[in-house]
Structures are given as structure tokens and as C-alpha cells.
C-alpha positions in Angstrom: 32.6 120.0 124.7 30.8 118.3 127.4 27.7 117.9 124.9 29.9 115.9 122.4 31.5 113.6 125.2 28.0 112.9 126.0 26.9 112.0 122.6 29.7 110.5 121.9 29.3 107.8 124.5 25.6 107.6 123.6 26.4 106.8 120.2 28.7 103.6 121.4 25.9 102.7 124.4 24.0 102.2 121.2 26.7 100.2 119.0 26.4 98.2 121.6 22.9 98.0 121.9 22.6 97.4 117.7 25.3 94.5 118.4 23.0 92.8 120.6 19.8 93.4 118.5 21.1 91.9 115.4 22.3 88.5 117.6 18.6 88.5 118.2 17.2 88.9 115.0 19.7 86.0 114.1 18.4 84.1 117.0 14.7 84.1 116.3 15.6 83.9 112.3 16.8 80.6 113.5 14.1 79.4 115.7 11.9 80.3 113.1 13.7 78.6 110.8 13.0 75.4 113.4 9.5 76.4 114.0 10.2 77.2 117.5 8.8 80.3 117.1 5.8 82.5 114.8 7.3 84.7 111.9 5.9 87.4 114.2 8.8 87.3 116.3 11.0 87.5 113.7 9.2 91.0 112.5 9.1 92.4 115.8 13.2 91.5 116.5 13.7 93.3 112.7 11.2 96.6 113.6 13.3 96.6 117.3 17.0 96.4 115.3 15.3 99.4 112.2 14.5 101.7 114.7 17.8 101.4 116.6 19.5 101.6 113.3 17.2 104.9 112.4 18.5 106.3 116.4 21.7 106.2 115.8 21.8 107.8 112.5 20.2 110.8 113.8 22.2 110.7 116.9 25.1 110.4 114.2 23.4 113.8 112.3 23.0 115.7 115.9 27.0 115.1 116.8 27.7 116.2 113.2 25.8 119.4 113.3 27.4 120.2 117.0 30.7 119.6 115.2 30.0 121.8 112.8 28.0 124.2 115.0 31.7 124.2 117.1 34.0 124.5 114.2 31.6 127.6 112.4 32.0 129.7 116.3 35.6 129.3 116.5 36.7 129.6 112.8 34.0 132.0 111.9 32.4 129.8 109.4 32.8 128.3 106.3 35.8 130.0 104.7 36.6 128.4 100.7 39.2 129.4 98.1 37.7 130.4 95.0 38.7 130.5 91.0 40.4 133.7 90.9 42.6 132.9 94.7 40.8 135.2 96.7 39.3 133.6 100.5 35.6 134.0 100.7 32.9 133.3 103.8 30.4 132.1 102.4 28.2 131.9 105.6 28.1 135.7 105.1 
């Protein structure tokens, strides 16, 4: 449990941390836009924002798989109802 709590508050220490890199990429978008500032900066504030976007989706995948992980050792797995109403495990 202590796991999830922890990725849990990951994930939203890095909402906020996406939050904050897409008011930057507006930010140099609009110096750019005022030639304040090379197109360069504009690329590096994108790569910055892509590769906090591509963090939190596999910090997204890793709390999903712990979920599962969690539910599949207390249920006993993946349990569906078939065509001809019988319960099967399929993890079996």
C-alpha cells in the first residue's frame, strides 16, 4: 500500500510539474513570437514538456500494474464468466 501512496503522490508532483512546463512553452512560444528569443528555445521548452509527458505515462503504467499486481494476490487473479455460466481463472 505504501508503494501506491508513494506513486500516487509522484504522479501529482508531476501534474504539477507538466502544469508549469506547458506555461513555459506558452511563454517562449510568445517571445518567440516577439523575437525575444531563438526558435531554439521554443524546441528545448517542447522536448522538456514530451519527456515529462512520456514520465508520467509510465509512471501512470507502473501504478497500474501494482494495482493489478494487488488485486491478482488478494482475488487470486483474473476470474471471468464464460458462454456456458461456468467461473473460470484464466491466469491458471
Amino acid at each position: 500500500m505504501e508503494n501506491e501512496k508513494t506513486k500516487t503522490l509522484y504522479l501529482h508532483h508531476l501534474d504539477e510539474r507538466l502544469a508549469l512546463a506547458k506555461i513555459i512553452l506558452e511563454r517562449q512560444q510568445a517571445k518567440y513570437r516577439y523575437g525575444m528569443v531563438g526558435y531554439l528555445s521554443v524546441l528545448n521548452a517542447q522536448e522538456s514538456l514530451q519527456e515529462l509527458e512520456q514520465t508520467r505515462l509510465s509512471q501512470h503504467l507502473e501504478l497500474l500494474k501494482y494495482r493489478i499486481a494487488l488485486h491478482r494476490s488478494l482475488a487470486g487473479g483474473m476470474m471471468t464468466y464464460d458462454v456456458n455460466n461456468e467461473w473460470r481463472n484464466y491466469d491458471r
